[in-house]
N, C-alpha and C positions, 0 to 999 in steps of 0.2 A: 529541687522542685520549683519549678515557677508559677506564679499563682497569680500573675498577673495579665492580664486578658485584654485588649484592645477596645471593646465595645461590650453590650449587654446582651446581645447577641452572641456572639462567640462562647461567652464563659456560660450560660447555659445551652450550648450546645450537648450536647446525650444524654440531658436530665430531665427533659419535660415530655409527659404524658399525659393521657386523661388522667382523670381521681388521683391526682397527686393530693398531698395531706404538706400544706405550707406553712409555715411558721413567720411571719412578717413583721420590721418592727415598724412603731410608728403611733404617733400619737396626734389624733389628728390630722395637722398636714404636719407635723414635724418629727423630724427624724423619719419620714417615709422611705423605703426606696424606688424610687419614682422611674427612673430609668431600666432597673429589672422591672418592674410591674408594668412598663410599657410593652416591654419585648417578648412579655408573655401573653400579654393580648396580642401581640400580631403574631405568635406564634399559632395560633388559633386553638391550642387545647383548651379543651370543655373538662367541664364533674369534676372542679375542683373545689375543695376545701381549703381553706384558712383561719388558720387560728392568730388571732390578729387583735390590737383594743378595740377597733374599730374600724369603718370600710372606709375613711377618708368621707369627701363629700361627693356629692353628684359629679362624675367627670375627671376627675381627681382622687388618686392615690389608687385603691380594690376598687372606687368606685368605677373605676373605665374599666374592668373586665363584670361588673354587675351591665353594667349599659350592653357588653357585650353578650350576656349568658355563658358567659363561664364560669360565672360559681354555682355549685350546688350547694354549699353550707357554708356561712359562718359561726367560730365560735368566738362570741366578740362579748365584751361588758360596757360598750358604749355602742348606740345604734342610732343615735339623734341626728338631724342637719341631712341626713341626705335621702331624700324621697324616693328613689329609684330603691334602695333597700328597702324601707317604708312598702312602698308599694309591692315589689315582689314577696316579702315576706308574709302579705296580707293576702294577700293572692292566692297564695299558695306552692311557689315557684321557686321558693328561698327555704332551705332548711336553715331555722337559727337555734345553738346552744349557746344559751347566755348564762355567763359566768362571770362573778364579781371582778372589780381590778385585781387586787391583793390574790384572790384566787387563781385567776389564771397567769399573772405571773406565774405566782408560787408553782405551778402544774407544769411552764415551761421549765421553770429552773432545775423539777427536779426530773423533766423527761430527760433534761442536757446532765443531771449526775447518777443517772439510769435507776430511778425509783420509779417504780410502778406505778406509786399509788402511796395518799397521806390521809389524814384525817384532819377536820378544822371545823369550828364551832359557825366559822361562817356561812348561811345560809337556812342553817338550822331555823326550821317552824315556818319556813317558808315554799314557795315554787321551788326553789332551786333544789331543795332537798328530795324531791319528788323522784322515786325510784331508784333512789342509791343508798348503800349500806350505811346504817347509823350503828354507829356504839356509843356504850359509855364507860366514860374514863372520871373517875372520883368525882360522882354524882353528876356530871355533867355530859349529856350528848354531843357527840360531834358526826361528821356525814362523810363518809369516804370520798374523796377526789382524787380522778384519775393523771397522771403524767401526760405529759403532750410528747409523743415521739413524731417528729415532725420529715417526712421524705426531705424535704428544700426547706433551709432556714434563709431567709431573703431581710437584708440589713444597710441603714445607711449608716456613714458615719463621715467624720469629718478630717480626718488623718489618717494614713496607714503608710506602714516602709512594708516593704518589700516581700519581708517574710511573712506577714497579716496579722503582726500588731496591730490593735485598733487605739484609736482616740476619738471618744465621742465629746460633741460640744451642747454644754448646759444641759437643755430639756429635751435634745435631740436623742440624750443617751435612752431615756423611757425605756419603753420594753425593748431595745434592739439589744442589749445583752443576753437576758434570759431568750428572747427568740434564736441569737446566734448560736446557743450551745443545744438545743433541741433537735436540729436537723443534722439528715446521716452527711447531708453537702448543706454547706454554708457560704453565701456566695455575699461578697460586699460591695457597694458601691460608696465613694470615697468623693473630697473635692478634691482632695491630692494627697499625693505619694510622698512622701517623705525617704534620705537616707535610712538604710538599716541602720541601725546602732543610732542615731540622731535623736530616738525620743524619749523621753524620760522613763527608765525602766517603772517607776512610783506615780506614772502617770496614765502607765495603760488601763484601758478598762478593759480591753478583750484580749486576751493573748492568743497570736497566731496560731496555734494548737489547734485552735477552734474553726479556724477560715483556710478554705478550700481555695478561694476564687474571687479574683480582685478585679474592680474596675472604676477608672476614676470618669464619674460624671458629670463634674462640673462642666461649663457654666450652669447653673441652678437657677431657678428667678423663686426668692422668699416669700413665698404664698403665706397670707391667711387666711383661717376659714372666716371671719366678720372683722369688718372695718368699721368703727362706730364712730362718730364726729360731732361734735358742736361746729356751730357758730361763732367764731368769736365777737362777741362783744367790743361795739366801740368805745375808743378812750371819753 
């Protein structure tokens, strides 16, 4: 099976529609996959959701299909830095479910090991518990959370061979694991391809099992979201 695709375009070729239900990793600007989230704005589908940490910033990362109106929801546990979410969601235009970090991991890891549904003390006594089943477990409440089954799980990473071993680098790895094992297609984009058999079996972090659809997009330009500076002082 080859799983390696020429461009971002191509490897999501017969998989994108309205109301698709996406799984994205990405924290920040890092570890995004910047290249599929481009090609699906020009792809022009609308009434999409994402379950993502967050939309990236204005212009950058979910945030250039918000500019667009293609999302209908996020479900994100960071919302800060980018106004264009800010603004639609105030508006009225933006469905958002917000859910903790720890938590929505936790909902993608186990939509990728086909659990329905957990229980966890987080959120309890708060908004977030509003409308969802509580029990208790030796004296103590916890709130039912549902599994993320995700249509397109959409992933960067920093290495991959052939067969869709993954190697993610430092902070980039974030949620792009638990997002890659959520979706029924998992598509990756990569700064390069590596021989099969070349990477450390004890170094992978996703194993090909899990990735449908490879694409290498480098070159990359390493965005951050704030640059903070002094002055330096003279001698």
């Amino acid at each position: 099976m080859n799983k390696l695709y020429p461009n971002a375009k191509t490897a999501l070729e017969g998989l994108l529609k309205d109301d698709l239900l996406i799984a994205c990793g990405g924290f920040g600007l890092s570890g995004v996959p910047e290249r599929l989230l481009e090609a699906i704005c020009e792809s022009g589908v609308k009434g999409l959701t994402f379950a993502s940490n967050n939309a990236g910033v204005d212009g950058e990362g979910i945030g250039k299909l918000l500019r667009t109106h293609q999302v209908k929801k996020m479900i994100s546990s960071y919302v800060g830095e980018n106004k264009e979410f800010e603004r639609q969601y105030l508006s009225g235009e933006l469905e958002v479910e917000f859910s903790p970090q720890g938590t929505l991991a936790e909902r993608m890891r186990a939509g990728g090991a086909g659990i329905p549904g957990f229980y966890t003390k987080t959120g309890v006594g708060t908004l977030i518990a509003e409308g969802k089943e509580a029990k208790t477990f030796d004296g103590e409440e916890y709130i039912l959370e549902r599994g993320i089954f995700a249509d397109l799980s959409l992933v960067k990473a920093w290495k991959a061979d052939a067969t869709g071993n993954v190697v993610f680098r430092k902070t980039a790895r974030n949620f792009n694991v638990p997002a890659a094992t959520c979706g029924k297609i998992c598509l990756v984009e990569v700064e390069e391809v590596v021989e099969t058999g070349s990477l450390d079996p004890d170094s992978i972090h996703l194993p090909g099992i899990y990735v449908q659809r490879i694409i290498v997009g480098a070159p990359y330009e390493k965005k951050i979201e704030f640059r903070t500076t002094r002055q330096r002082e003279t001698a």
